[in-house]
C-alpha positions, 0 to 999 in steps of 0.5 A: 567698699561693701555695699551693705556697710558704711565707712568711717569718716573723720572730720574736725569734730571726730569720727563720724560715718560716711554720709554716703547713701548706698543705691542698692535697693533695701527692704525696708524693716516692718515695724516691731513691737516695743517690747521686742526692741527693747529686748534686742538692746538688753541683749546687746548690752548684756552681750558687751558686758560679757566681753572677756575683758580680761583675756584682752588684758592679759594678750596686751599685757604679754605683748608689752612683756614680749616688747620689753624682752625683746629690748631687754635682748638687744640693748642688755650688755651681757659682758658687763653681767658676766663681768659683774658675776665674776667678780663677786667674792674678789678682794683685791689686795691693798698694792691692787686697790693702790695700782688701780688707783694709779691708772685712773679706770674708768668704770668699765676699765674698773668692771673689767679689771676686777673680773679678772680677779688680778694678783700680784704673784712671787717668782715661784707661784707666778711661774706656775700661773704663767709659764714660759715657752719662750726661750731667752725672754721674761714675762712679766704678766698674764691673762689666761682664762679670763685671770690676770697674773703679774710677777710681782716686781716691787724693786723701788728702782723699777716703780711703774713695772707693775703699773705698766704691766697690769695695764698692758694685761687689762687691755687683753682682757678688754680686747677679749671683750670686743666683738669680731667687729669691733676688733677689725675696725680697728686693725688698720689703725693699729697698723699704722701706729706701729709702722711709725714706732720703730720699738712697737715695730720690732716688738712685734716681729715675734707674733706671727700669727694674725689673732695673736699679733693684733691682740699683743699690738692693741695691748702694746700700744695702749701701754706703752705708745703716747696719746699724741701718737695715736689715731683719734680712733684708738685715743677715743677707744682706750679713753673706755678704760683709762680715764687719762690714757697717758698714764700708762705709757708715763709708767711704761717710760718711767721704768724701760727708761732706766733700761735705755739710760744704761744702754745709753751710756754703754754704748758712749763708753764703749765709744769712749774706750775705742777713742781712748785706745786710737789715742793711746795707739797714736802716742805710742807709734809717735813714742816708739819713733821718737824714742828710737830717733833719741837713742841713736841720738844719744849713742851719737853724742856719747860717741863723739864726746868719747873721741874729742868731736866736740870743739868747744865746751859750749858746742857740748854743752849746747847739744847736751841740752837739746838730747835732755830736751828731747828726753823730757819731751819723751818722757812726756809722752810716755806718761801721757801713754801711761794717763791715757791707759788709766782712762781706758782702765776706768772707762772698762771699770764703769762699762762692766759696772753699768753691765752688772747693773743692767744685768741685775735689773733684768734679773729682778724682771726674770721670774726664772732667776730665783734669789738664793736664800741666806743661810737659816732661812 
């Protein structure tokens, strides 16, 4: 402390100065005349009054302004204004606005979505928004610059395509959205959702490359995995897009389930057919031997007939009726060989029905495979 100043001293009823008495020596102030001291007050007083008060007002006023901007900068969510942005002068068509309605968005999920300005597109327009470079697969949807395509889909057949489809979309669309570490926390969860999944799994294997598969996998899973299979941490994650995160995955069943329904029941007639062909196998080996056996049989009694073997009318009559017998039982089997090729028969006819079935299905999901028009269209 200086030995020509006094410190402040704060007390229960206020600030008052320190009662400390400095020991070095002072001279003590001659006596001036009143009027002097009087002038010195004025001064003093005019002194306070020309203060530049508003100079301090302006420095606090840019230092709230500074303290606001500075806020401004670390809480303001520039997506969501670049979202806002994007999406002004979008009108969605009225099958987007009923989809959106479908999958229950949340306000982000809805920001988001619209920022993409999503179209449901025709084969021919979809596959100049989206082409293909993979050979042997069809696409369904796109999201490229900052657009989402769907090839429109609006086979009543396959209901929920289009819903799961967008939604697999819109979730690339949110992880483009996500910072670098938003995304690695999140890589070991996915990962351990899709070790689990055998579909997810090999779905995976064809994206190779570390950006692009974690991309696909996160879309994968919001879409087409349930809630039940996921980790608290991606459930709590796709709960900021879809107000109940089931919805998607129930679309995504509702349609691939019609798919794995008639591979079902090709591969159980496929079963069948084999079983079929084993029985009719078996029949005639048995036909063949027991036929054979009949006929030497038969060659053997008319033979004996001929020349008088038999002693008795009734020893004939007796034998005659077992070979008659025998015959029948023949005759049996082979029409039972004969049933169980018609079985076969229409077994082949309702597998290569369920084929052209499936076929047609998949080539309804093919932008690629374009309807032929009917003569004056």
């Amino acid at each position: 402390m200086s030995n020509n100043a006094r410190d402040f001293e704060e007390g229960e009823n206020g600030i008052s100065l320190d009662s400390t008495i400095d020991s070095t020596p002072r001279t003590r102030p001659e006596s001036k005349p009143k009027e002097h001291t009087d002038g010195i007050k004025k001064d003093l007083v005019e002194g306070v009054k020309k203060l530049p008060i508003g100079k301090i007002i302006g420095v606090a006023a840019g230092i709230i302004v500074l303290g606001v901007l500075i806020y401004v900068a670390t809480h303001l969510d520039y997506s969501a204004i670049s979202d806002q942005i994007s999406s002004i002068g979008y009108e969605p068509s009225q099958e987007i606005l009923k989809t959106m309605s479908e999958l229950k968005l949340t306000d982000e999920g809805e920001r988001i979505l619209r920022a993409t300005r999503p179209e449901y597109q025709p084969a021919d327009t979809f596959n100049n928004s989206c082409p293909n470079s993979e050979q042997g697969t069809a696409i369904l949807g796109c999201y490229k610059d900052n657009r989402i395509f769907v090839f429109d889909v609006a086979d009543d057949e396959l209901d929920g395509v289009r819903q799961s489809t967008l939604a697999h979309e819109l979730l690339h669309a949110f992880w483009a959205r996500l910072s670098t570490s938003e995304k690695e926390e999140l890589q070991a969860d996915l990962d351990a959702v899709a070790s689990a999944d055998a579909t997810v799994s090999e779905h995976m294997e064809l994206y190779t490359d570390t950006v692009s598969r974690y991309d696909e996998l996160h879309s994968t899973i919001g879409t087409s995995v349930k809630p039940s299979a996921m980790t608290d941490k991606l459930r709590k994650h796709y709960e900021r897009i879809f107000k109940d995160i089931s919805i998607p995955s129930d679309y995504y069943a509702k349609y691939s389930e019609i798919f794995e329904r008639d591979q079902k029941r090709l591969e159980e007639i496929k079963k069948e057919i084999d079983q079929k062909k084993l029985e009719a196998e078996a029949l005639i080996a048995e036909y063949n031997k027991k036929n054979e056996q009949i006929g030497a049989e038969i060659a053997d009694f008319n033979r004996r007939a001929s020349d008088g073997s038999f002693t008795s009318l009734a020893e004939f009559d007796r034998e005659r009726e077992q070979l008659v017998a025998k015959n029948r039982e023949i005759t049996n089997m082979y029409q039972q060989i004969r049933d169980t090729y018609d079985d076969i028969n229409k077994l082949v006819a309702e597998y290569n029905n369920n084929v052209a079935h499936k076929n047609k299905l998949n080539e309804m999901l093919n932008s690629n495979i374009v309807t032929p028009k009917k003569l004056g269209e």
